[in-house]
C-alpha positions as CSV (number, residue, x, y, z in Angstrom):
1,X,0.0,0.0,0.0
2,X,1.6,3.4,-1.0
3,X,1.5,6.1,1.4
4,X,-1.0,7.9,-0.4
5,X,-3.0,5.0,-0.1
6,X,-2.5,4.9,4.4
7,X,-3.2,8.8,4.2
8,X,-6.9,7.7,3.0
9,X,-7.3,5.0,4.8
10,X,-6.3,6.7,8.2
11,X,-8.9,9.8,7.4
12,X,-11.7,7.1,6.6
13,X,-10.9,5.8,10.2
14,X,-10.3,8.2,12.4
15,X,-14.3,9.6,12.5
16,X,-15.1,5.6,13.0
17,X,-13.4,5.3,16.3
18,X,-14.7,8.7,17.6
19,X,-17.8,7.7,17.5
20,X,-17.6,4.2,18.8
21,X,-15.5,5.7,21.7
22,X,-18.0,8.1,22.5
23,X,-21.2,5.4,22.0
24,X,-18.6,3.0,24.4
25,X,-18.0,5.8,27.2
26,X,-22.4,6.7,27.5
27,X,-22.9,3.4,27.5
28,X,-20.5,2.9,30.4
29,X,-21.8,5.6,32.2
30,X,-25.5,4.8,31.3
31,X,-24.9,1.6,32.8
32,X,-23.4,3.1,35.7
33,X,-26.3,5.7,36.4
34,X,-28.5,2.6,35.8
35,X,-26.9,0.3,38.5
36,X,-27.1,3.7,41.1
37,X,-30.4,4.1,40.3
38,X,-31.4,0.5,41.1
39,X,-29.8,1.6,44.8
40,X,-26.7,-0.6,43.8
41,X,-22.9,0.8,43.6
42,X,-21.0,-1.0,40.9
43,X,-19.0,-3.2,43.9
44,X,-22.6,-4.5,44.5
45,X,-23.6,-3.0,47.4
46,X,-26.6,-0.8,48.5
47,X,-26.2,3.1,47.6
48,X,-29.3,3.6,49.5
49,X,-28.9,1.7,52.6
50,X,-31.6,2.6,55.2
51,X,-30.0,1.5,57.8
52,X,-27.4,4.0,57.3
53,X,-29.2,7.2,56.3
54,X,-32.1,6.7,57.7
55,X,-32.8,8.2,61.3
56,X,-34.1,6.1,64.1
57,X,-37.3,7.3,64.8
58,X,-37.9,8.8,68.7
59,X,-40.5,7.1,71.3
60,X,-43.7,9.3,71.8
61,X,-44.1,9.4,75.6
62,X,-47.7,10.7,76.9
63,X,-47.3,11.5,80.6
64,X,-50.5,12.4,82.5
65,X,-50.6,13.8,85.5
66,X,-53.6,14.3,87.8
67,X,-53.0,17.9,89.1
68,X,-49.9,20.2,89.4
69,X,-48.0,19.9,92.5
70,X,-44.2,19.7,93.6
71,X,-44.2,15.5,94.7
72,X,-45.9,14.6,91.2
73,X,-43.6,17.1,89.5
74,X,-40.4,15.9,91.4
75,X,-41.9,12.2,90.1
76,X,-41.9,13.5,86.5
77,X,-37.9,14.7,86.7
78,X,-37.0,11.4,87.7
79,X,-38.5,9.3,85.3
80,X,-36.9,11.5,82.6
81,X,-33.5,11.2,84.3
82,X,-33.8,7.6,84.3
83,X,-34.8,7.3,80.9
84,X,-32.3,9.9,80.1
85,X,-29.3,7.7,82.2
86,X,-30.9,4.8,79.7
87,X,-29.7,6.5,76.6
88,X,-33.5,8.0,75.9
89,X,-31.8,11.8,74.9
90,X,-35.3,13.8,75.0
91,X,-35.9,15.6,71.7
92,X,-33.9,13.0,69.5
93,X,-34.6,9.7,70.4
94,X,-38.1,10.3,73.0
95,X,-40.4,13.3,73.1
96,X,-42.8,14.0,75.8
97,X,-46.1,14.7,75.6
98,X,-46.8,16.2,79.2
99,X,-50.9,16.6,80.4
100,X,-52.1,18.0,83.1
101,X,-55.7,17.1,84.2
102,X,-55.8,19.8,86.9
103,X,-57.4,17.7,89.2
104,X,-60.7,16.6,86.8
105,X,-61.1,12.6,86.3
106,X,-62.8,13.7,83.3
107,X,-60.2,15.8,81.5
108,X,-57.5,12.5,83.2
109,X,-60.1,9.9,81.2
110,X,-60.1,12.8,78.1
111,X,-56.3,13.1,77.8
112,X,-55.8,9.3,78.2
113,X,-58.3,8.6,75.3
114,X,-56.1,11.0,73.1
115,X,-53.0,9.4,73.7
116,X,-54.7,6.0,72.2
117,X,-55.3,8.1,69.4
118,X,-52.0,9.6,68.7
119,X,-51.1,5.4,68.9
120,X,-47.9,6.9,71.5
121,X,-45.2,4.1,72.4
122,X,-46.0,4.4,76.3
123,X,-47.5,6.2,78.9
124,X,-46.5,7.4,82.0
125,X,-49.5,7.9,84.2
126,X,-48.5,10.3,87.5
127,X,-51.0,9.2,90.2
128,X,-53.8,6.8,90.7
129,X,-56.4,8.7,88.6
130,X,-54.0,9.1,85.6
131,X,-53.0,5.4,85.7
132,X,-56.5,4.5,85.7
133,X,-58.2,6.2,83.2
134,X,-54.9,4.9,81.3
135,X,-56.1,1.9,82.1
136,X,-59.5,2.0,80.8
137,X,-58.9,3.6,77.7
138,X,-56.5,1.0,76.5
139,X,-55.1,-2.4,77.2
140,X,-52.6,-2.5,74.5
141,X,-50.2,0.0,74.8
142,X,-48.0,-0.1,77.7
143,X,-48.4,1.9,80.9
144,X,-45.9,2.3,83.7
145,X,-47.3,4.4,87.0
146,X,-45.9,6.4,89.6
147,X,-47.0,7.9,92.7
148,X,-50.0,5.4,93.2
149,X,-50.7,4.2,97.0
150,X,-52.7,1.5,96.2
151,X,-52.0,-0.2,92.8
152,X,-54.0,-3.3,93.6
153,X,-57.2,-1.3,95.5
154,X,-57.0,0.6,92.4
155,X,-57.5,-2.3,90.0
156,X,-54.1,-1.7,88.3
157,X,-52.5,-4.6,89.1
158,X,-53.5,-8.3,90.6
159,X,-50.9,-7.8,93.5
160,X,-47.7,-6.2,94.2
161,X,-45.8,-9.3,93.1
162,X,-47.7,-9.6,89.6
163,X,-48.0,-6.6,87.2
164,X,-51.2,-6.4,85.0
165,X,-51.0,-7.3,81.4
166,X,-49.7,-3.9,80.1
167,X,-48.9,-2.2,82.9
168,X,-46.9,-2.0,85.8
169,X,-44.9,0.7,88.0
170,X,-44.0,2.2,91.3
171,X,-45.9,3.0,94.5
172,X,-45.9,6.2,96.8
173,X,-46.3,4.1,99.9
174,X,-44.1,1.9,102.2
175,X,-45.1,-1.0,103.9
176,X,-43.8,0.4,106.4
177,X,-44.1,3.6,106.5
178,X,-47.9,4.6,108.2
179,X,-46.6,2.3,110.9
180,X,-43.6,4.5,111.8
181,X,-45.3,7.6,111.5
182,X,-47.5,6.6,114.0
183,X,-45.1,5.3,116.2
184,X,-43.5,8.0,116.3
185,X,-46.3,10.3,116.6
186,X,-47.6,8.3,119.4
187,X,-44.1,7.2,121.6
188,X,-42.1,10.8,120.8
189,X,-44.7,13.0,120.2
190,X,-47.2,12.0,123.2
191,X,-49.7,13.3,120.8
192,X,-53.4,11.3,121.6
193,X,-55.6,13.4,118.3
194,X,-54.6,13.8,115.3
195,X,-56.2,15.8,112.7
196,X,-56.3,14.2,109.3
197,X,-57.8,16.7,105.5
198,X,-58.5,13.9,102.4
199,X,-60.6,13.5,99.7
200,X,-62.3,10.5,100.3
201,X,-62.7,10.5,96.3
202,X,-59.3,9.9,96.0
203,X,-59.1,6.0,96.4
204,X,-55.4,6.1,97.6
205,X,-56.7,8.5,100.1
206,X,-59.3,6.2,101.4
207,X,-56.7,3.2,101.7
208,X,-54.4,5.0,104.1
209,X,-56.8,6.4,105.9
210,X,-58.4,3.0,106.9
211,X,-54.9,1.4,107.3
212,X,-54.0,4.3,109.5
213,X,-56.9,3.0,111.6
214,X,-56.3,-0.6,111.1
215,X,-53.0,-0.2,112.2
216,X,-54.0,2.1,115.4
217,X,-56.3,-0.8,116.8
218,X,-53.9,-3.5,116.2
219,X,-51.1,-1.6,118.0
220,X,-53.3,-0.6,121.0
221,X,-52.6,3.3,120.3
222,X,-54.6,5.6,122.7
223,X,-54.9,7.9,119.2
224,X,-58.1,9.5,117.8
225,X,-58.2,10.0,114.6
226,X,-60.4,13.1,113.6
227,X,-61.6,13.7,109.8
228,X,-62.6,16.3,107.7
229,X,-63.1,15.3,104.0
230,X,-62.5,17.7,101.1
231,X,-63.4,17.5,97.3
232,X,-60.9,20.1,96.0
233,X,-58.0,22.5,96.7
234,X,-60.5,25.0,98.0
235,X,-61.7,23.6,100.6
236,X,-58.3,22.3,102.4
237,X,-57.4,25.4,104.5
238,X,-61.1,25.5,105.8
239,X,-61.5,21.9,106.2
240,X,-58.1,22.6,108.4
241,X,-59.7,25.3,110.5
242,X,-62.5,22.9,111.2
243,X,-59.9,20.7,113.1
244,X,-58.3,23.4,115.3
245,X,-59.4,22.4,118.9
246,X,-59.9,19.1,118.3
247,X,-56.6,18.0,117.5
248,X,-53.2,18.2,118.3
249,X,-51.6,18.1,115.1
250,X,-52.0,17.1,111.1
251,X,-51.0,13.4,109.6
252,X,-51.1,14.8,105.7
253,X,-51.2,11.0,103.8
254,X,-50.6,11.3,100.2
255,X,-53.7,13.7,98.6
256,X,-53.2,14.8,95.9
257,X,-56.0,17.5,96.6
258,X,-54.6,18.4,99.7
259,X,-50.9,18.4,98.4
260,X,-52.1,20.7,96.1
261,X,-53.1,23.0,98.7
262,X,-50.6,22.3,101.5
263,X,-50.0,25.9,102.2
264,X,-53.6,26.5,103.3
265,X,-53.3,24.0,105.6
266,X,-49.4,25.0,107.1
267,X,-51.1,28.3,107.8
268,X,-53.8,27.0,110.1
269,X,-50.9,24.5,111.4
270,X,-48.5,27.5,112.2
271,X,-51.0,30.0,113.2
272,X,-52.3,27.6,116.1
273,X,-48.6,26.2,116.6
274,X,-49.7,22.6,116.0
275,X,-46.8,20.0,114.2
276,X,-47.9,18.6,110.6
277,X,-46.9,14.9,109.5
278,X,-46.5,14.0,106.5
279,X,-46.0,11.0,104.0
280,X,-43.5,11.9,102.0
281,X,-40.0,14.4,102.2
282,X,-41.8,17.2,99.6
283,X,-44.5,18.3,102.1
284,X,-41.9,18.5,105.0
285,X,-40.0,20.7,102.9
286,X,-42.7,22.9,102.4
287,X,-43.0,23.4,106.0
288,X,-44.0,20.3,107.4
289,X,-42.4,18.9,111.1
290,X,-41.8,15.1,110.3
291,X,-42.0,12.4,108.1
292,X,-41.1,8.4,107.5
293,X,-41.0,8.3,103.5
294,X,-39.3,8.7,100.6
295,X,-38.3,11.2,97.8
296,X,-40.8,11.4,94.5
297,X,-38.1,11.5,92.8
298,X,-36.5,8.7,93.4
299,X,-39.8,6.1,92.8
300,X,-40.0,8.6,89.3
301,X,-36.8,7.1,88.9
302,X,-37.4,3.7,89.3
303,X,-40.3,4.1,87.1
304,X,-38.7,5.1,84.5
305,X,-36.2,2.4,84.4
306,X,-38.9,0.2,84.2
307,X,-39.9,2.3,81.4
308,X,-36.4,2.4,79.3
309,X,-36.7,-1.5,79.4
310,X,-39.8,-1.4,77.5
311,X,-38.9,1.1,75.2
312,X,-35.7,-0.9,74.7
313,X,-38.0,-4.1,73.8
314,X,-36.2,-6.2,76.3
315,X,-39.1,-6.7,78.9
316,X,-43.1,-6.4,78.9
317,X,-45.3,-4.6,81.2
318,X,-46.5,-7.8,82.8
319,X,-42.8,-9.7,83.1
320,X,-42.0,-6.1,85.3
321,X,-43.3,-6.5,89.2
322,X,-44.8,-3.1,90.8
323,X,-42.4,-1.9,93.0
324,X,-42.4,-0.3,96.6
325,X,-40.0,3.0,97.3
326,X,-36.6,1.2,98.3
327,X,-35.8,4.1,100.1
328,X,-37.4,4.9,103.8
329,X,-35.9,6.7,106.8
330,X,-37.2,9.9,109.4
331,X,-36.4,13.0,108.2
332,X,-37.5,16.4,110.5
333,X,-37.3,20.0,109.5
334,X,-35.6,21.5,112.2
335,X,-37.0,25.1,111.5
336,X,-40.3,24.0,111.9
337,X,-39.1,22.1,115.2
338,X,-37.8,25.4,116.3
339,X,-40.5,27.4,115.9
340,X,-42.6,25.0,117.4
341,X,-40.1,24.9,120.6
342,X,-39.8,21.2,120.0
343,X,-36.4,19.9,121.1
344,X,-34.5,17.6,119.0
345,X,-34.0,13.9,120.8
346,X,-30.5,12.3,120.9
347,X,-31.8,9.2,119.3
348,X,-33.4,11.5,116.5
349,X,-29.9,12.7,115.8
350,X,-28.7,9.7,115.0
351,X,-31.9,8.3,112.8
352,X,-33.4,11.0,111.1
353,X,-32.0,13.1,108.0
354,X,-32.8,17.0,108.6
355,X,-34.0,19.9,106.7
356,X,-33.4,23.2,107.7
């Protein structure tokens, strides 16, 4: 072949191979863009992995609450410090929905019956109201209570060694703990009446009263027990006046309507100088004299780790027994003793933890 010839040839070529090098490279990259498309890189493995991009969705939390008062409230932090100490970060991975019924069993059964609705992952029912209007509106979703006195009086549970089918949780009351305060009323305090404000619509309210006088018969305690009954926060600092002359000091057992109203009744307490008990450390801070209980907190706490386990999938409502506060010890406010011109004991010294 002469050069002329190859000089042809080559131009003839030349515009050949262009274009099956351009036809070759899209087709590469088509087939490229196709595999991505199909979620699958060329080594074969997903490009759209949602277990990798995807974020993990966060537990919807309804917490009810019966009425607004600082032992329910302190119950609240805890259980969102336990679940927090869990790994539940609030706002990423669980949101709260927080209701107040503001003392109403209606707007308690009305809040529980939206929950259902909004299908949350668990609710967290503060008080024996809340957990049982949780209770009726749904035996599906799992329910974990604090701040009850009487889960099994209440119908939550079967007893405290067997949790219901979905729900289970921690009480506000010691086994314990009337017993002590009524010892101690009784062998320190000399005291022989004592005044005690409740709603006897409250059913936790009703149970401590009648094992406060269960537990005064079976003792032999020279101890009257005088009454006046209440059916909201109004009526607590009247229902307290009503007392003055009778008594020689208040027991205040776990109401919620007269925790509510506490201060009410600490001013007919301090105005007549007479010493209020109480069931739990809150009230004594608020200007109680002495108490045998517990911190809210703390059984918020232990709520919510029962709580965090459920979320977590690793235990059911009903595998989780209802728990008592594992915490109880005397603790006195000493500027209420002081006030009062009650000395404090030796042997208080070395029992009791004291608030000034």
């Amino acid at each position: 072949m002469t050069w002329r010839n190859k000089k042809r040839l080559w131009r003839t070529l030349v515009p050949k191979l262009a274009v099956l090098l351009v036809f070759g490279l899209t087709a590469c990259a088509q087939t490229t863009s196709d595999k991505m498309n199909a979620g699958q890189s060329e080594s074969g493995t997903s490009a759209q992995n949602p277990n990798a991009t995807e974020k993990t969705k966060p537990k919807v939390i309804g917490a009810t609450q019966i009425i607004e008062h600082p032992s329910l409230d302190d119950a609240f932090r805890g259980f969102k410090a336990a679940l927090q100490d869990a790994g539940f970060v609030e706002g990423t991975t669980v949101l709260y929905n927080g209701q107040n019924a503001q003392g109403d069993m209606n707007n308690a059964q009305t809040i529980a019956r939206n929950f259902v609705a909004d299908r949350v992952d668990l609710i967290f029912a503060n008080s024996t109201p809340s957990a049982q209007a949780a209770l009726n509106a749904t035996k599906t979703i799992p329910i974990v209570f604090t701040s009850v006195t009487d889960p099994v009086g209440a119908g939550l549970v079967p007893s405290m060694h067997e949790a219901g089918e979905n729900i289970t949780g921690t009480t506000d009351t010691h086994p314990d703990a009337i017993q002590k305060m009524l010892a101690f009323i009784v062998r320190e305090m000399g005291l022989k009446k004592i005044g005690i404000v409740y709603n006897p619509g409250e059913q936790n309210s009703v149970a401590q009263v009648d094992a406060i006088r269960t537990i005064i018969k079976a003792q032999g305690y020279s101890l009257d027990v005088v009454e006046a009954s209440v059916s909201n926060t109004s009526e607590v600092k009247q229902a307290a006046e009503s007392l003055v002359g009778q008594i020689e000091g208040y027991y205040v057992i776990t109401d919620n309507t007269v925790v509510s109203a506490l201060e009410g009744l600490l001013a007919v307490a301090d105005a007549n100088k007479l010493p209020v008990f109480t069931g739990e450390f809150d009230s004594l801070k608020r200007g109680g004299f002495a108490a045998y209980g517990f911190r809210y907190y703390d059984i918020g706490y232990q709520a919510g780790q029962m709580a965090a386990l459920i979320l977590k999938g690793e235990r059911n409502p009903k595998d989780i027994p209802p728990e008592y506060p594992k915490t109880l010890h005397l603790a006195i406010n000493k500027t209420v003793a002081k006030k009062l011109g009650i000395p404090i004991r030796p042997e208080w010294e070395k029992e009791a933890e004291f608030i000034e």
